[in-house]
N, C-alpha and C positions, 0 to 999 in steps of 0.2 A: 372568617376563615382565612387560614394563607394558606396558600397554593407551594407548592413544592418548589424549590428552585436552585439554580446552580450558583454557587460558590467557588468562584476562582481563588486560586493560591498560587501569585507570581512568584517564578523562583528566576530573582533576574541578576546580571554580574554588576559587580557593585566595583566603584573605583574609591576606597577609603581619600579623606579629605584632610587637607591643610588650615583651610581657612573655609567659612561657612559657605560662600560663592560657590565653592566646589562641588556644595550639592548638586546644581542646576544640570550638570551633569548625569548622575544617576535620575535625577527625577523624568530626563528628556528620556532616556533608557525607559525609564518605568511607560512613560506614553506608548512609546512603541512596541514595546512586550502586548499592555493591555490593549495594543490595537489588535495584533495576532490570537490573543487567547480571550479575546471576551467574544470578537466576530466566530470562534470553530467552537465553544461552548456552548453558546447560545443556538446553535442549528436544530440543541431537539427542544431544551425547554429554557428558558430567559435566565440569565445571569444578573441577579441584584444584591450579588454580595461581593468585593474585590478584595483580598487580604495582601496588604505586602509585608515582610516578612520583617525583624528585627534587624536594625542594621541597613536594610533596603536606602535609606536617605543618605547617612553620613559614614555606615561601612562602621571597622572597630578600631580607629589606630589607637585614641584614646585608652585604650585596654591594651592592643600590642605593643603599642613604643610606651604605656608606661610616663605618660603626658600628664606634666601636671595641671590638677582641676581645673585648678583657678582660669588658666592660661586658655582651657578647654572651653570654660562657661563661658566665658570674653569672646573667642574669636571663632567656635565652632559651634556652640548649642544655639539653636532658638529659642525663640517664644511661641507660643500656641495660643490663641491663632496667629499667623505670622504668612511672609509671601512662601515659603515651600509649604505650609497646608493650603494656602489660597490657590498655589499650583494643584496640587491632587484635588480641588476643588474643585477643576476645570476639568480632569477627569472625571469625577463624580458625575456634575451635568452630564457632560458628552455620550456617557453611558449608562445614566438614568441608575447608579448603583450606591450601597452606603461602601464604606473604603473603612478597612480595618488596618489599620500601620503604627509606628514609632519611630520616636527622636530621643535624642538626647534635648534635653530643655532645660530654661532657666524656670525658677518660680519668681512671680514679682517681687513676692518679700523677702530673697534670699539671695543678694548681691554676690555676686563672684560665685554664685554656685551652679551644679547642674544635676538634674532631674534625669531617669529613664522613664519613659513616658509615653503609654499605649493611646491610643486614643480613634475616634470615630469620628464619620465624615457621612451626613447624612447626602442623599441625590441632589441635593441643593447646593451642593458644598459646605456647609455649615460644621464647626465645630459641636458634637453634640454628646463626646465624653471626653473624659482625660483620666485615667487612671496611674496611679505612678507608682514604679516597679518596688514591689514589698523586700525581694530576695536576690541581690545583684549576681552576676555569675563569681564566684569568691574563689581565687584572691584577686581575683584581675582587673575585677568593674570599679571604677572610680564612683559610679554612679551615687545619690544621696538618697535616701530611703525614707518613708516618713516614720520608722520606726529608729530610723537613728536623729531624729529627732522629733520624738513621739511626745514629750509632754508638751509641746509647740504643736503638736500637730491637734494632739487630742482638745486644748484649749482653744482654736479656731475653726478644727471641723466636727469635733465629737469624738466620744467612743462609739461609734456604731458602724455595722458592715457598709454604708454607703462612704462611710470615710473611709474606708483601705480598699472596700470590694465592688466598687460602682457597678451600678448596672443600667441601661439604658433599654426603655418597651417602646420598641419598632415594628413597623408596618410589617417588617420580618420577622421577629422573634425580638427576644430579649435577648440583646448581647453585652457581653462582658470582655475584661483583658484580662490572662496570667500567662506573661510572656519570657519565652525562653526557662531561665533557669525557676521562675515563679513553680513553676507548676511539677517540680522535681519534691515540690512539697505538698501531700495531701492537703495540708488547712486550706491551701490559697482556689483550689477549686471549690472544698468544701463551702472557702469563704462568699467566693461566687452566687454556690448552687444556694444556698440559703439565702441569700438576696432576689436569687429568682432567674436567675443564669439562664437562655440555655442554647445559647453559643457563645464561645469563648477560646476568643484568639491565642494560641501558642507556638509562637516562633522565635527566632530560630532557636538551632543546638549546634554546636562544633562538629567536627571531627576529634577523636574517634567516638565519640560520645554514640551518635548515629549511628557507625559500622558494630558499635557494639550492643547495639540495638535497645542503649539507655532513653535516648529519644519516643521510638515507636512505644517502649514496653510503659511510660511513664505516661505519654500523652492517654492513652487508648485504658490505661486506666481510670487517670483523669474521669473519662469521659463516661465509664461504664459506672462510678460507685457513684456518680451523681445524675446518671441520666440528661446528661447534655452532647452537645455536638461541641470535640474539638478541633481546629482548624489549626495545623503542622506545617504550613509549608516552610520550607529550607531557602539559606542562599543560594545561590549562585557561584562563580567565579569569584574570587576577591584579586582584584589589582591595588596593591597596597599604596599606592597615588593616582593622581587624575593622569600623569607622564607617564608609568610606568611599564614595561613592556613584558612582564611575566605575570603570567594568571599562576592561581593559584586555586586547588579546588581542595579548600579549609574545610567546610561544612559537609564534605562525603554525601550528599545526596539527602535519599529517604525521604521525603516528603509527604504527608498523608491529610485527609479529611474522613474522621470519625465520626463515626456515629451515636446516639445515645446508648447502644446499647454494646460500645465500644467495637465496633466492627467499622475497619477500614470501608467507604464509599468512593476512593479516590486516593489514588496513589500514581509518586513519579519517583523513581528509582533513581534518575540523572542527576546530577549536581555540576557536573564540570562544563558550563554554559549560561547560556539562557533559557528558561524551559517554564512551564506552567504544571498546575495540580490542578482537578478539580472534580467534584462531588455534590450529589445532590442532598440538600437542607429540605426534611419532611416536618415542620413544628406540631403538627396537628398528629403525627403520628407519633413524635415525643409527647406531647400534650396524652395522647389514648394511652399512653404507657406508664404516664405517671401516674395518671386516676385510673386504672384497670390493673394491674399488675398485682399480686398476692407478696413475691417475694422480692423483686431486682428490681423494686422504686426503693431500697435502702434507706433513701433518707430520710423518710416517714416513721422507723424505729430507731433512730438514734435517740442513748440515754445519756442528755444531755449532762448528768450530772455526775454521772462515770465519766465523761472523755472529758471533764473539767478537772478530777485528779490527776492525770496526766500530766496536765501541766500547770503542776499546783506551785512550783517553783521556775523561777526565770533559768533561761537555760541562755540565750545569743542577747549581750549588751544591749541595753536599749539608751539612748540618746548620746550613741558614740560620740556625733559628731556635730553635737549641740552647742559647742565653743569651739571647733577646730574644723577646718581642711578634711576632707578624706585621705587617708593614707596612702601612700604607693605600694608597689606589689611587696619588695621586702618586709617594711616596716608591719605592713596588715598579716604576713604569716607571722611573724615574733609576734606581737601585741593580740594577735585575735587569733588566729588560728589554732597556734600551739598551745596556747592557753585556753581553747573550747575544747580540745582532745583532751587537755590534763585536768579539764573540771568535769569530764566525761570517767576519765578513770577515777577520781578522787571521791566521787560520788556513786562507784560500784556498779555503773550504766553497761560500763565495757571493761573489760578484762586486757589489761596489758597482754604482747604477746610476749613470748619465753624471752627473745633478744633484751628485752628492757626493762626484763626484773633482775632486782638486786643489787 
């Protein structure tokens, strides 16, 4: 049986980085937030879950200033395991907790490239998943996906949900990653819950994305059509260098932890600081809900061979970037963008508007 327990979601200010070094900065921040919100959490019942937030390590310049990859995977992304997870490893011990977060990463066999990359950190410190982000934020994320290089991917890890939807079985529950813009897509929870999901990291989201309450309305469903717990916390502050002297509050706040039955347990409204989120994790009462329930365990009558029509044709390129670089912002709206809206019209999906007929 597991016992109920709290789940922090740090929502800390982030200094975006130059050069990898510059992490050690945000990470020494992270120490100190989780010194403040793991000690006023745990006063009713024990905290053994930490979640830091997307971005939390290296911040987004990569995506703001529009950096190219290569130059990115070189002198900014890690490796996993590497010394910043070995740092949050030291957190891990100290507070006896598993640590849910992401970096930007290199893969061994993909020279000069870079990975988004959710991953777990058992109370031991130990690297004990790594998931890598399906659905990058578009246009902006450099990141490399395994579906843009998916017959590479599928020939060393499989077709199967453990190669795009990992899922690790913990003393806590079973957790999973669909981080940030992942989970703006039903599959990628679905992908989860089918594997056996049933917590799963999702952070961050922008501004105005939050204030227009694409964030809340997206996670919280997430969470109810598959009967899991999602975990939402938001940035912080952003200081677009380690020097520089104007915060910026990007991310608008919003912060949540979900429940399986898609009911916020934990909410922080703040974004323009340092601040924490945090909610209690009942598995055993997700557990009585998936085997007791008549209608809202959903995912016990999916007809698997209806929602496979759907997607009987390719709709988003797959092995973009199988021989090439990721693109920059311009070139990825000419070449992808505009060219998924016009195979969207072309294909009678969506109806042009009046402006651009004729």
């Amino acid at each position: 049986m597991i016992e109920p327990y709290n789940c922090v979601g740090l929502i800390p200010t982030v200094w975006g980085i130059r050069k990898r070094a510059d992490m050690m900065k945000n990470i020494e921040h992270l120490g100190h937030l989780t010194k403040a919100a793991a000690w006023l959490s745990r006063l009713d019942i024990p905290v053994r879950l930490l979640v830091i937030p997307e971005g939390g390590l290296q911040g987004f310049n990569d995506e703001v200033l529009d950096v190219d990859h290569v130059d990115f995977a070189n002198n900014c992304a890690i490796d996993i395991p590497g010394p910043e997870t070995d740092a949050l490893g030291k957190l891990a011990r100290e507070y006896d907790v598993f640590i849910m977060a992401q970096a930007k990463a290199r893969h061994p066999d993909w020279q000069d490239r870079f990975f988004n990359v959710g991953f777990v950190l058992n109370p031991d410190g130990e690297v004990i998943l790594k998931h890598y982000k399906l659905a990058t934020l578009y246009p902006v994320e450099h990141s490399m996906t395994p579906h843009d290089i998916f017959d590479w991917w599928i020939e060393k890890y499989g077709r199967t949900l453990d190669a795009f939807w990992p899922v690790v079985d913990t003393e806590i529950g079973r957790l999973g990653v669909m981080m940030a813009n992942e989970a703006s897509y039903p599959e990628n929870g679905r992908g989860l819950a089918m594997n056996g999901c049933e917590v799963a990291y999702r952070a961050s989201f922008p501004h105005p994305g939050t204030g227009n309450d694409f964030f809340e309305i997206s996670s919280r469903a997430r969470a109810l059509e598959n009967n899991m717990y999602v975990l939402s916390p938001n940035m912080g502050t952003y200081y677009l260098f380690p020097d520089s002297t104007t915060p910026i509050d990007t991310f608008g706040g919003r912060s949540f932890i979900i429940n399986h039955r898609g009911a916020i347990v934990g909410k922080q409204e703040y974004g323009a600081g340092s601040t924490y989120v945090a909610g209690v994790i009942d598995i055993e009462q997700l557990r009585h809900h998936r085997a007791s329930a008549q209608v809202s365990n959903w995912m016990k009558d999916v007809r698997a061979e209806l929602a496979q029509i759907i997607y009987d044709r390719e709709i988003y390129p797959k092995n973009l970037y199988l021989d090439r670089v990721p693109m920059k912002h311009a070139e990825y709206k000419e070449q992808v963008i505009d060219r998924q809206i016009a195979l969207m019209h072309e294909r009678g999906i969506w109806e042009k508007p009046g402006y651009r007929k004729g």
